[in-house]
Phi, psi and omega in degrees: 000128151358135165274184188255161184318327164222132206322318191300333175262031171279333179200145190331291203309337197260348177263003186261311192308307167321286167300330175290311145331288156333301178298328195285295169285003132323292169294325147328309189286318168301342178282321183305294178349292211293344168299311177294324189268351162286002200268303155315341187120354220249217176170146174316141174289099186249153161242060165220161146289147209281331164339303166309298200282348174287323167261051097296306141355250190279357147303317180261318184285355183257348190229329188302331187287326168299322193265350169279315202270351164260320177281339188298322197268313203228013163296330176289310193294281148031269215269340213070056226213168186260145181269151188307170190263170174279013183272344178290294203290335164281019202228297155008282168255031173249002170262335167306316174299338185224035164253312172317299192279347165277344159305307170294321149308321184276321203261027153223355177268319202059204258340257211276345204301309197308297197299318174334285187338291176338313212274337205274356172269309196309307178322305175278350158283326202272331160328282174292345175285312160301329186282321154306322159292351171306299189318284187311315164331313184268009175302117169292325186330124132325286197313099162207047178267343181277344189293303199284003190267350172296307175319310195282328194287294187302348152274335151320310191282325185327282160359289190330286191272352155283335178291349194283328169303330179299301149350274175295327202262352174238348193056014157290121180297323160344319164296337188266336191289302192294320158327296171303285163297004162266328170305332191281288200274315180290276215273293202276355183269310165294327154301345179281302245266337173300308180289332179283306169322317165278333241250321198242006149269310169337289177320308215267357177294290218289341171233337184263120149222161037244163183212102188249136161323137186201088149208098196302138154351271196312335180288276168323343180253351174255313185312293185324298187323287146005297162324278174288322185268011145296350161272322168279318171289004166266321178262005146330305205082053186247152183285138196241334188305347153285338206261333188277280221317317187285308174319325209257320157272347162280355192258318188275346188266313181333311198288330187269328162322309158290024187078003183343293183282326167278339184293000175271006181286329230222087183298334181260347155296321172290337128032267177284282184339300176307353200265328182294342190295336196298319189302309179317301186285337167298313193292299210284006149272331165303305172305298200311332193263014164275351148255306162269337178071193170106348168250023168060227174264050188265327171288347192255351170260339165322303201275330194259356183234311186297290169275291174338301197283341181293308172316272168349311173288326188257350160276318217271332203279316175296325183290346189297310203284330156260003159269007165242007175073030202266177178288126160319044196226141164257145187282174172280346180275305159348293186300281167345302195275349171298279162025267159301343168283290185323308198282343180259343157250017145286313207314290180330341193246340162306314177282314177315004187249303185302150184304161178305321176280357170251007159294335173295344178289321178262280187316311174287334171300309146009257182323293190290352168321269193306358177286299160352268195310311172334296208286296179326260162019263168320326173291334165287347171257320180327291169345305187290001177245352170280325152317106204281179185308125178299317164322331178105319176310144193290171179099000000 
């Protein structure tokens, strides 16, 4: 096969990663605005509340382009399956994109901008969903239970994005409520948890030894399981905190089971690991506020700015650094800025503790905190997807 004219349409992860990046710090700057102008008293001129459009946003818009350009990439190897062509894989994520941004243009515009935004990001989700499902159909793979649970999650977001319709075409907020916990606790809590699940006992056999792998079945149906019935029972309104508290020691004997402490011989391996302890520490803020209350949304940025964001930063920088054939090292500048991504979702998870009038300060200091952190990042990586391989090897 031909390579292609430019580095960037060389393999799913690099046309995908790109605009995702990008997007990542975009959606930051907005927010970080909406933070500062709230400092004043104000808020951005939206035609929405900016909360709703913050959780559409960055639920769908911060992670699917990255879980496009992974799976896309490491979903054929998996599966065994022939990899996708490239008119898929780049149509995917010029329809997320520019389904994000007509959501985004309708939620400072309104009228029709919103649903368009809706119909033309559901198409490209729907998009990756079927195209993942393509894969597992053409699988040679024996193995292909971490494949379909993904497959099960990415129908979850479906699930998702008809309630975000329901949402815009009636304006019952109910929908953004079912949105929200099915996107969270159903599609994106699970798709981390799979891949961590195949992914960081691999990793830590391949740097640490001795070291044996350990991740049983029965390990993967109770984190997903976990998951979704920590989704369902949110959107019961049902009390959820025996199930965070049993989640929340199951999550700290993984990091320690998995290796946690040894996994600090190794910086881009501690990486994912420091990212995953993030979980441990979320639930046992979910119990704790299903009992005494008193932490706002401090248990729900733990998992979604304490892990997610952490997370991201410490999977898309390895798969970047070994899909360019560069060395499997977190650099010292990388490792600093892993770093200060923890510290700045502590901050986050810290204001949400503090009385309600000493919170704007600390949340924008946060946000431009991670605008930062975002633009930094990204100015180190765009290159490597515009770049054919330093090894030389196609991809």
């Amino acid at each position: 096969m031909p390579k292609p004219v430019f580095s960037v349409f060389a393999a799913p992860h690099r046309i995908a990663f790109l605009p995702g990046v990008l997007l990542s710090i975009l959606l930051l700057a907005g927010w970080s605005g909406e933070m500062l102008a709230r400092l004043s008293g104000g808020g951005l001129p939206l035609a929405m509340p900016a909360f709703q459009a913050h959780g559409f946003l960055m639920l769908f818009g911060f992670f699917p382009l990255f879980m496009t350009g992974f799976l896309l990439t490491a979903g054929p190897r998996w599966l065994n399956a022939p990899p996708p062509g490239v008119l898929l894989y780049l149509s995917i994520p010029v329809l997320i994109l520019s389904g994000i941004a007509l959501f985004a243009a309708g939620a400072a515009c309104g009228g029709r901008w919103l649903l368009s935004g809706w119909l033309v990001y559901s198409f490209g989700f729907a998009g990756l969903a079927v195209a993942f499902a393509r894969l597992i159909w053409q699988s040679r793979a024996m193995e292909r239970r971490h494949a379909l649970t993904v497959l099960a999650a990415l129908l979850a977001g479906v699930a998702a994005l008809a309630c975000a319709g329901f949402w815009l075409l009636t304006g019952d907020a109910r929908g953004w409520l079912w949105m929200r916990d099915l996107a969270l606790w159903g599609f994106l809590l699970p798709v981390f948890l799979t891949v961590c699940h195949r992914m960081l006992p691999f990793f830590t056999a391949n740097a640490v030894a001795p070291y044996q792998a350990w991740r049983p079945w029965w390990l993967l149906a109770a984190m997903v399981g976990g998951s979704w019935a920590h989704g369902a029972l949110s959107m019961a309104d049902a009390p959820s905190w025996p199930l965070d508290a049993l989640m929340a020691v199951l999550f700290a004997y993984i990091s320690w089971r998995w290796g946690l402490c040894a996994s600090l011989q190794v910086r881009l391996l501690a990486m994912l690991h420091l990212s995953f302890a993030w979980l441990a520490a979320g639930f046992a803020l979910f119990a704790w506020q299903g009992v005494f209350g008193g932490l706002a949304w401090a248990p729900l940025h733990a998992v979604t700015v304490g892990f997610f964001l952490t997370m991201v930063i410490a999977f898309v920088s390895r798969v970047s650094l070994g899909h360019s054939g560069r060395p499997l090292q977190a650099a010292p500048w990388l490792w600093r800025l892993y770093l200060a991504a923890h510290a700045l979702a502590l901050a986050r998870v810290l204001a949400d503790c503090l009385p309600a009038h000493w919170r704007g300060g600390l949340y924008a200091a946060a946000s431009i905190g991670w605008l930062l952190a975002a633009t930094l990042w990204g100015g180190r990586f765009l290159p490597v997807y515009l770049l054919p391989r330093s090894d030389g090897k196609p991809g």
